[in-house]
C-alpha positions as CSV (number, residue, x, y, z in Angstrom):
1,X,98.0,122.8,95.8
2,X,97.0,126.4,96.4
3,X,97.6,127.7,93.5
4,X,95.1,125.2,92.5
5,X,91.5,126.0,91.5
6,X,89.0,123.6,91.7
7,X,85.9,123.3,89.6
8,X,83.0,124.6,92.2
9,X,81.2,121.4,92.3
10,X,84.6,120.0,93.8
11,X,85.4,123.3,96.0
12,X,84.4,120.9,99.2
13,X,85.7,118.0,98.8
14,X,89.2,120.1,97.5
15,X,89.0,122.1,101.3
16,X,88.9,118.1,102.9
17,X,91.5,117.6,100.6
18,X,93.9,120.4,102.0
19,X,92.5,119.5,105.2
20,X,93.9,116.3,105.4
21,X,97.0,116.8,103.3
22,X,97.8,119.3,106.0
23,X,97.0,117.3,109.1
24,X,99.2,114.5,107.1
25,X,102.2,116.5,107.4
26,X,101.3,117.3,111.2
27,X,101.4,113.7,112.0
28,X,104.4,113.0,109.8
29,X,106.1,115.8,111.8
30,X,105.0,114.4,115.0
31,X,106.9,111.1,113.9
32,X,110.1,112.9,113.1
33,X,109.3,115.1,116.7
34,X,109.2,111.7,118.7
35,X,112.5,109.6,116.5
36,X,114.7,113.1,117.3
37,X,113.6,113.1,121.3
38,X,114.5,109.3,121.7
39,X,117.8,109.5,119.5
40,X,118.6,112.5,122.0
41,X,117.5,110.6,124.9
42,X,114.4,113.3,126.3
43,X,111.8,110.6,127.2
44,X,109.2,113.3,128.4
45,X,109.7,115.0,124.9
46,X,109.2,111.5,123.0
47,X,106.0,110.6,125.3
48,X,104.6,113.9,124.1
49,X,105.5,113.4,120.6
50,X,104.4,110.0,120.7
51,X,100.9,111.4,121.9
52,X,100.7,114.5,119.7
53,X,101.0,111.7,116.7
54,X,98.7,109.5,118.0
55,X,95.8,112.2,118.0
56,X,97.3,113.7,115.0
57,X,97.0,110.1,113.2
58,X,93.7,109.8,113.9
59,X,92.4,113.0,112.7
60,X,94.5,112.7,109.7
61,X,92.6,109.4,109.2
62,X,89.3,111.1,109.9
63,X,90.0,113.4,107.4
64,X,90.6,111.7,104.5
65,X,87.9,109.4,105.0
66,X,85.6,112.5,105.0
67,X,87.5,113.8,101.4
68,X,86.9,110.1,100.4
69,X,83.3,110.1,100.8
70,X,82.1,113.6,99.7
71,X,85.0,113.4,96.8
72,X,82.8,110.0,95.9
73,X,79.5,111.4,96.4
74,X,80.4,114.5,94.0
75,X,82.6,111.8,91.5
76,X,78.7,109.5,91.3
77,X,76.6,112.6,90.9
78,X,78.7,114.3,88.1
79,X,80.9,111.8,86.2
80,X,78.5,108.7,87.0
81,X,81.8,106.9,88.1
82,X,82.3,104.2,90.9
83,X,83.1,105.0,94.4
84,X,87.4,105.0,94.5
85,X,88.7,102.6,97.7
86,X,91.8,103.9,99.2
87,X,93.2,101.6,102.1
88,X,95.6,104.0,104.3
């Protein structure tokens, strides 16, 4: 994806992008963080996994609803297409 360049009208809604792609990740590592402390048996360690995720999973969400909308906006004011729905 970095080696990707976006046309500039895009350039925005292509930083959410990343942005969100990246926090994504975060919050899937989190997961992974939290199964590998309870399979070891560290309950502190999974409690702060756990939480990490939790706030991770909601800025992930945050963050693609933000690409969604300006990614939209730029999608209606170029192409003259409908607004894409993406449930996650």
């Amino acid at each position: 994806m970095e080696q990707v360049t976006p046309p500039s009208q895009f350039s925005y809604a292509y930083s959410l992008l990343q942005k969100s792609i990246l926090l994504s990740l975060d919050d899937d590592l989190a997961i992974r963080d939290w199964i590998d402390d309870l399979i070891n048996g560290d309950e502190a360690a999974a409690t702060s996994a756990w939480r990490r995720q939790l706030s991770l999973s909601s800025h992930a969400s945050s963050a693609k609803s933000a690409f969604l909308s300006v990614y939209n906006g730029v999608r209606a004011r170029l192409l003259h297409l409908q607004p894409l729905s993406i449930n996650y």
